[in-house]
C-alpha positions as CSV (number, residue, x, y, z in Angstrom):
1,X,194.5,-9.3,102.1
2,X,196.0,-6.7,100.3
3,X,198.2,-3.7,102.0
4,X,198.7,-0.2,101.5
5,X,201.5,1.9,101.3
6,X,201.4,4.4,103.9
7,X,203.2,7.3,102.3
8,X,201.2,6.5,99.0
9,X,197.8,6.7,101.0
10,X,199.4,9.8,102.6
11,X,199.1,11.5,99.1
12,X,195.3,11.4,99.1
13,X,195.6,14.4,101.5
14,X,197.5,16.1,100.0
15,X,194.9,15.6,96.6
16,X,191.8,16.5,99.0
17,X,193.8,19.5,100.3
18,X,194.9,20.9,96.8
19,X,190.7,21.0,96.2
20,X,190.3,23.4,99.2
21,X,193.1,25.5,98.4
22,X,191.9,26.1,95.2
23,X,188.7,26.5,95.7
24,X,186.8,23.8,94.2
25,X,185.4,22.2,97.1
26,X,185.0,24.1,100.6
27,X,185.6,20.8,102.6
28,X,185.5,16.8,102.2
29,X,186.2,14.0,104.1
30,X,187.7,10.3,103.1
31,X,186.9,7.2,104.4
32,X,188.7,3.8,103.9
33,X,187.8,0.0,105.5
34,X,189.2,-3.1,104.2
35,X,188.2,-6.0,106.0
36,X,186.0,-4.1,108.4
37,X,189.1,-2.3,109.8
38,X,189.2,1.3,109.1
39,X,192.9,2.0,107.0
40,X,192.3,5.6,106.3
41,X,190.4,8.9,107.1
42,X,191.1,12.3,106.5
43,X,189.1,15.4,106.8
44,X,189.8,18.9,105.9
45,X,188.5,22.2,104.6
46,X,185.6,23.6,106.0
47,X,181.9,23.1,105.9
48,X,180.6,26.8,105.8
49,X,182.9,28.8,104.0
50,X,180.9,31.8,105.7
51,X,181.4,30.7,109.5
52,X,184.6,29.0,108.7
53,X,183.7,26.1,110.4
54,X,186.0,23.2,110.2
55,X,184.9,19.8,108.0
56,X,184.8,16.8,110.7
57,X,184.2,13.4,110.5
58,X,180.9,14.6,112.4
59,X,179.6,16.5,109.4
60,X,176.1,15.7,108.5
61,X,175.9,16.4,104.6
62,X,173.3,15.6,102.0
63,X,173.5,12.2,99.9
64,X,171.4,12.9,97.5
65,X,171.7,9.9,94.9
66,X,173.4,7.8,97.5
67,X,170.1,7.4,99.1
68,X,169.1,5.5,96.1
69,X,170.9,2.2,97.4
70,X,169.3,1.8,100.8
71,X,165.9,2.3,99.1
72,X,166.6,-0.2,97.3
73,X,167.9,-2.7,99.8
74,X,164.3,-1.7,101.2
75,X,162.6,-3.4,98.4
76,X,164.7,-6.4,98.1
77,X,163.7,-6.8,101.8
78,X,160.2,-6.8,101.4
79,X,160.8,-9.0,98.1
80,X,162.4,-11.9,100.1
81,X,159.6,-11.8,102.3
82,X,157.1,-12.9,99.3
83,X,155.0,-9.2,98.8
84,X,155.6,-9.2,95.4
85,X,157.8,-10.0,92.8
86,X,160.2,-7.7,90.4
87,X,158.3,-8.3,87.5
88,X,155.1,-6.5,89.0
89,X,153.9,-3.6,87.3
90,X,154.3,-0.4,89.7
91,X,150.1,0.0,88.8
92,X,149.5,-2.7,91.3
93,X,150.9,-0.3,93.8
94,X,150.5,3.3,92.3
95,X,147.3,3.1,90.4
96,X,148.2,6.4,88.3
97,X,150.2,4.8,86.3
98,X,148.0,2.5,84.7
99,X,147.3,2.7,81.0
100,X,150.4,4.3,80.1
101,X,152.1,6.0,77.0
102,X,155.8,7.1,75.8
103,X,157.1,9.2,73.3
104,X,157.1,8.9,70.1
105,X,161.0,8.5,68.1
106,X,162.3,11.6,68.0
107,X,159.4,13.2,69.1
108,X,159.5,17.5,69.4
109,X,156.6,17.3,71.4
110,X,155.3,16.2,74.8
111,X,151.9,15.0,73.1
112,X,153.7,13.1,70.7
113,X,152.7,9.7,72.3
114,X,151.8,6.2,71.5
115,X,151.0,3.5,74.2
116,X,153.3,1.2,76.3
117,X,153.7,-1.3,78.9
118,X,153.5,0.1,82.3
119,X,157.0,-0.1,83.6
120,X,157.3,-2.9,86.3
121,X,159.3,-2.8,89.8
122,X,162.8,-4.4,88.2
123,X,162.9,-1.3,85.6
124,X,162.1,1.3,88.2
125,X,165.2,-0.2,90.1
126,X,167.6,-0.8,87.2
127,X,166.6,3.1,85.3
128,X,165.4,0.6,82.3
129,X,161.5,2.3,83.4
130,X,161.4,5.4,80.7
131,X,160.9,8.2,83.1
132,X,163.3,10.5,83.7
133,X,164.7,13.8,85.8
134,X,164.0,17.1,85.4
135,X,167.7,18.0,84.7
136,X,167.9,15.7,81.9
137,X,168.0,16.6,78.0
138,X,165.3,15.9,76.0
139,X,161.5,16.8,75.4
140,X,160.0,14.7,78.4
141,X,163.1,16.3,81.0
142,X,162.2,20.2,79.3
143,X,158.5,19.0,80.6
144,X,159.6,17.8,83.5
145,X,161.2,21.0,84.5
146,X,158.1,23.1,83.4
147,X,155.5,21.5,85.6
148,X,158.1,21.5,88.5
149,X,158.0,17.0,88.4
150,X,160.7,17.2,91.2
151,X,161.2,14.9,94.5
152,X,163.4,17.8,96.5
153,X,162.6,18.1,100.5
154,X,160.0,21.0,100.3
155,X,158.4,19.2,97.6
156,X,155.1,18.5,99.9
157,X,153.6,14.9,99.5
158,X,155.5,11.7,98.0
159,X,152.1,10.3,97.0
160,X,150.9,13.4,95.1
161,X,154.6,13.5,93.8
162,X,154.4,10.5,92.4
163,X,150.7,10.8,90.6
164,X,152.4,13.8,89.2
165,X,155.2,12.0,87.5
166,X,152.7,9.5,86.0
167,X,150.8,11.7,84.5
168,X,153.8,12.3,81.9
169,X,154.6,10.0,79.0
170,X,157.4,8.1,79.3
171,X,160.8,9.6,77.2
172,X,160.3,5.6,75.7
173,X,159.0,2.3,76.1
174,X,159.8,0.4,79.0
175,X,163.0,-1.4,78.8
176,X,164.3,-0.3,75.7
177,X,167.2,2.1,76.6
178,X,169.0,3.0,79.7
179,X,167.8,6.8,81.4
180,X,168.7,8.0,85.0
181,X,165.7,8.8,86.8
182,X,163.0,9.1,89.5
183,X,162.4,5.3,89.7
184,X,163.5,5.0,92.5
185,X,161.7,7.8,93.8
186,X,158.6,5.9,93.2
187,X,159.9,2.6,94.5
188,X,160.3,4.6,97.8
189,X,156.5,5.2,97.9
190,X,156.1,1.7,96.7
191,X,157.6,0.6,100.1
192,X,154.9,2.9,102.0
193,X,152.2,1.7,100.5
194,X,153.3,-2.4,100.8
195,X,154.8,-1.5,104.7
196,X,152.2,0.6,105.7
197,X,154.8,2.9,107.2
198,X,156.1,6.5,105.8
199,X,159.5,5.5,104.1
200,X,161.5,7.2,106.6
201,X,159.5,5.2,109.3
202,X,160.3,1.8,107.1
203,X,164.0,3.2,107.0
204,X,164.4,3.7,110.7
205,X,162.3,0.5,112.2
206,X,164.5,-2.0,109.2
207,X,167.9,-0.6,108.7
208,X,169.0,2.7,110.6
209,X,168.1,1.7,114.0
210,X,170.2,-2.2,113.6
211,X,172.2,-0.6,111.5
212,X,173.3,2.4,114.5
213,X,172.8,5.2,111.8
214,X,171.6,7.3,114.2
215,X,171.9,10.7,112.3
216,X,171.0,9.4,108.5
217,X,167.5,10.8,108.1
218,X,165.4,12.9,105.6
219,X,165.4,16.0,108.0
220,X,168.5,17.0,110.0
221,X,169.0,15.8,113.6
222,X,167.9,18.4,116.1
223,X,171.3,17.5,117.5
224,X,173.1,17.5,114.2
225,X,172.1,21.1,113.2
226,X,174.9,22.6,114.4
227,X,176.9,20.0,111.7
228,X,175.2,20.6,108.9
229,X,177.4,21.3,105.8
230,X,176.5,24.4,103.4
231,X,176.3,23.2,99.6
232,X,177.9,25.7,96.5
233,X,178.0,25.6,93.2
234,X,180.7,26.4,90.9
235,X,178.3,27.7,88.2
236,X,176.1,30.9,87.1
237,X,172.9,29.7,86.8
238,X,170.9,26.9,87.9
239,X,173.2,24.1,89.9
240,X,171.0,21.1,89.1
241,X,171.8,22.1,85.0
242,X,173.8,19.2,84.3
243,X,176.2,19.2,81.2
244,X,176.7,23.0,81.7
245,X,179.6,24.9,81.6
246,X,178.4,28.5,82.5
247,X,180.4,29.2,85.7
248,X,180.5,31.5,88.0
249,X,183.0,34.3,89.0
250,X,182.5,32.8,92.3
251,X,183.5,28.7,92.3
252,X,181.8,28.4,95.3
253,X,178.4,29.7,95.0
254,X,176.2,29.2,97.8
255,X,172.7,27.6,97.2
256,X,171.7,26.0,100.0
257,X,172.8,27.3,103.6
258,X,173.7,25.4,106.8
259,X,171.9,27.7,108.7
260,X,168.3,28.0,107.0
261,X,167.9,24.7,104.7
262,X,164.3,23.0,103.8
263,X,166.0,20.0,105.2
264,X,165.8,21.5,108.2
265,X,161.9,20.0,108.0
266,X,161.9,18.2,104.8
267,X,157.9,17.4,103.6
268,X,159.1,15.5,100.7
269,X,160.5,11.5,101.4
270,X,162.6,11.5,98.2
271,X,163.5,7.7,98.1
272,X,166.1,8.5,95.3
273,X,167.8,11.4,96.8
274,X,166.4,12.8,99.7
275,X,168.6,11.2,102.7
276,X,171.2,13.5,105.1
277,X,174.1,11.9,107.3
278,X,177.7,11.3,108.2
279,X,180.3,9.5,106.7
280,X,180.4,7.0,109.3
281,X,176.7,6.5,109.0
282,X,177.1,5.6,105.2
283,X,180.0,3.5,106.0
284,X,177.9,1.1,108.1
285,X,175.6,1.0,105.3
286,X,178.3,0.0,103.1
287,X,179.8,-2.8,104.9
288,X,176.2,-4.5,105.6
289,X,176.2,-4.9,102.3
290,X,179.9,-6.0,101.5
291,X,179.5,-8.5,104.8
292,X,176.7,-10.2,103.5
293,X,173.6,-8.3,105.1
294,X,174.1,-8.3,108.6
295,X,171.0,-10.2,109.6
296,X,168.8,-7.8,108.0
297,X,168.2,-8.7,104.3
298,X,169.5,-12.1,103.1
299,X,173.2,-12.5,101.2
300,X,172.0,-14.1,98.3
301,X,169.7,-11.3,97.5
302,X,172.7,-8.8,98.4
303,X,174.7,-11.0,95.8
304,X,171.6,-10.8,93.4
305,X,171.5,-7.1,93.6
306,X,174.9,-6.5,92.8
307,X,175.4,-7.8,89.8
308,X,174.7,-6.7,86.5
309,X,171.2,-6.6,85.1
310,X,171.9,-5.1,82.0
311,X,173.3,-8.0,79.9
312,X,175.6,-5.4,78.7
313,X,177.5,-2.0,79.6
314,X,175.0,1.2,80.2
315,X,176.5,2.8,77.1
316,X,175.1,0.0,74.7
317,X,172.1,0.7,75.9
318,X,171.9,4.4,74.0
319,X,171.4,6.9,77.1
320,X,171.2,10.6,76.5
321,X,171.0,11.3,80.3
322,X,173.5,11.9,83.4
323,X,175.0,9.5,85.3
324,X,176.8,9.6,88.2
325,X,178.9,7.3,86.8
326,X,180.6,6.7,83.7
327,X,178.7,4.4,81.4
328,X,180.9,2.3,79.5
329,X,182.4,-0.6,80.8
330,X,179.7,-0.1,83.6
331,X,176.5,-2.3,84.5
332,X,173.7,-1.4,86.5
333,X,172.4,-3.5,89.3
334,X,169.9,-2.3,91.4
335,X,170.4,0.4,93.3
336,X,173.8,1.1,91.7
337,X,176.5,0.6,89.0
338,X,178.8,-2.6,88.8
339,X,182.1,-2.5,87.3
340,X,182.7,-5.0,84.0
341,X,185.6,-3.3,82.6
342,X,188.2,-1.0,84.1
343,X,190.2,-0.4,81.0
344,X,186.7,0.6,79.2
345,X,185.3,2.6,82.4
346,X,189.2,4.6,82.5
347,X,189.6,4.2,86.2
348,X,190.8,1.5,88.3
349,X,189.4,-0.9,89.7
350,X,188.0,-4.5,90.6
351,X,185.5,-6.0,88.2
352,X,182.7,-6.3,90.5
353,X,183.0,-3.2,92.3
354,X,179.5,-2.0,93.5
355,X,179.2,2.2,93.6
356,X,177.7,5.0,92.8
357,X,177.2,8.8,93.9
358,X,174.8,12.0,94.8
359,X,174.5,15.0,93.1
360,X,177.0,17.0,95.6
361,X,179.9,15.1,94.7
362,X,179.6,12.8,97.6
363,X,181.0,8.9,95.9
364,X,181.3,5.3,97.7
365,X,182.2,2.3,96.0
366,X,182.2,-1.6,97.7
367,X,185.1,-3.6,96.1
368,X,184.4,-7.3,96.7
369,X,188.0,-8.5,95.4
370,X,189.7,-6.1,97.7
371,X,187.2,-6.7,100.9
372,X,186.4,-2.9,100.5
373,X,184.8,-0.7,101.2
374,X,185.3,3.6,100.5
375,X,183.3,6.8,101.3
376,X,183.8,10.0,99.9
377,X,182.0,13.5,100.9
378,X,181.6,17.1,99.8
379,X,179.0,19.7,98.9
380,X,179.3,20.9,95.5
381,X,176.3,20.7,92.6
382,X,176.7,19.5,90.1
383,X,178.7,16.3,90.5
384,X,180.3,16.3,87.0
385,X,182.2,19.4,87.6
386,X,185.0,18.0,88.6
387,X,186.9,14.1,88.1
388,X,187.5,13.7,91.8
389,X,185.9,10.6,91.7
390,X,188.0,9.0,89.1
391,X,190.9,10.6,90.9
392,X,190.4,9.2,94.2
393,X,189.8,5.8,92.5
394,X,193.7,5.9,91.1
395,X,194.9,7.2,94.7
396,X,193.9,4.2,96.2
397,X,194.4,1.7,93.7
398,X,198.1,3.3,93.7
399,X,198.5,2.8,97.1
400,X,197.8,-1.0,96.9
401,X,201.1,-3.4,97.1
């Protein structure tokens, strides 16, 4: 197993610390196992720049996009048990998305349409399905953004959210290109509607209860509200505007408080982005999944899930929409994005590695070569404003001997 240098580790603080100081996060925390033994943490900053309260390894944040992986594992459990397959349209499940169209080639119109496929379970989980997010360029995000087609935590019903989005073209037919999306939104409603159960239910009874992620939940704890993180933004206008480089005369912009948040009581489920928790929570998470499953979903269909199921790099397959990771030398497997080439990605790292992040910065990647596994949190929107995560990456992998 490999080792770290301690005083090369050491400089990770010092990077996270240089952040605060300059005010481009308000706090983070870091969060290293190899081998199932913990060989780093640090903490520091704070996680309500009003209050001044200090960021702990107790700090329950929002996940956004990192909630995208356990709904995943959610559907790979009820696939091993024999429900369905991946190759099942999601119309078996949702019926409003039957008889479906996309968007024409360069289409300058949302009613610029042609029929297609109704995009099955395996594209919803890989972003091969055609939808997309409201933040993303292009005429069926602009639509997306008009009629409000959004999975946030006051967003009312899953099921209603979901008819919504089908009531939209798709931005193409499905499995042509690569676009970050909702899909896994829908999958989450998918697992209500197979289980029976609200998805946070499914979540709780199948992998946060065995699991002991006792404070990972769509709402905050009762007992965690005293730990919830504010979230800023480092620009003008809207934080979710991806791409954007309008900033603000403040670089940390408060947009959603610790002390009156709608995930306080979240209506909305949001399967692909809706989940709050600590760091250790996550971290438990991560290493079922590096260990092989931990008795609750099976290791060959962790091994199946975190490969790539591209057949090439995301980039060669012609996205125009944000990632959360960068897209060449990257695969997607389900839930997240698998490492094929560090030198073409620009970060270091072990081909194989199994990652990817939420729209507040937060990061975690599972190395398989190094036995690895590696958490990062903050709250800052958008996640692109800064290269911390490529930065932490070289950090680490500089501290290897």
């Amino acid at each position: 197993m490999t080792a770290f240098d301690g005083n090369r580790l050491n400089r990770i603080g010092d990077w996270m610390q240089s952040y605060i100081d300059t005010n481009r996060f308000a706090g983070a925390s870091v969060l290293i196992a190899q081998g199932g033994h913990e060989v780093y943490y640090n903490d520091c900053g704070v996680r309500d720049t009003a209050r001044a309260t200090p960021w702990q390894r107790d700090t329950v944040a929002r996940i956004y996009s990192m909630t995208k992986p356990i709904t995943s594992v959610a559907i790979m459990m009820l696939a091993e048990r024999g429900l369905f397959h991946l190759d099942a349209p999601v119309s078996d499940f949702i019926p409003a998305f039957r008889d479906m169209n996309c968007l024409v080639a360069g289409a300058s119109s949302i009613d610029q349409v042609v029929p297609c496929a109704t995009p099955t379970l395996h594209q919803l989980l890989t972003h091969t399905s055609g939808l997309s997010y409201a933040f993303n360029p292009g005429v069926l995000g602009e639509e997306m953004a008009a009629q409000k087609v959004e999975f946030r935590a006051d967003g009312g019903d899953l099921a209603a959210a979901c008819d919504r989005a089908a009531s939209l073209p798709l931005a193409f037919a499905p499995g042509a290109r690569w676009n970050y999306s909702i899909g896994i939104d829908i999958l989450g409603r998918v697992v209500e509607v197979v289980s029976g159960k609200s998805l946070e239910q499914f979540f709780i009874d199948e992998i946060f209860n065995p699991l002991g992620m006792d404070e990972t939940r769509f709402s905050v704890p009762a007992q965690a509200r005293d730990r919830f993180a504010a979230c800023y933004t480092p620009l003008a206008g809207d934080a979710f505007s991806v791409g954007k480089v309008e900033k603000a005369t403040n670089s940390l912009r408060l947009i959603d408080g610790a002390d009156k948040s709608s995930y306080f009581d979240a209506t909305l489920q949001s399967g692909g982005g809706g989940l709050v928790g600590t760091i250790d929570d996550y971290l438990k998470f991560t290493e079922m999944m590096r260990t092989g499953g931990a008795g609750l979903i099976g290791p060959k269909t962790l091994e199946f899930m975190m490969r790539n199921h591209l057949g090439c790099d995301i980039a060669s397959m012609g996205p125009d929409s944000f990632a959360e990771q960068p897209m060449e030398g990257m695969g997607f497997g389900l839930g997240g994005a698998v490492l094929l080439d560090p030198g073409r990605a620009r970060a270091p790292g072990s081909v194989g590695d199994f990652s990817w992040g939420g729209m507040a910065s937060t990061a975690f990647w599972i190395d398989p070569v190094f036995d690895m596994s590696v958490i990062f949190f903050t709250q800052l929107i958008p996640s692109s404003a800064y290269p911390a995560r490529p930065q932490l990456k070289a950090l680490i992998h500089g501290a290897m001997t």
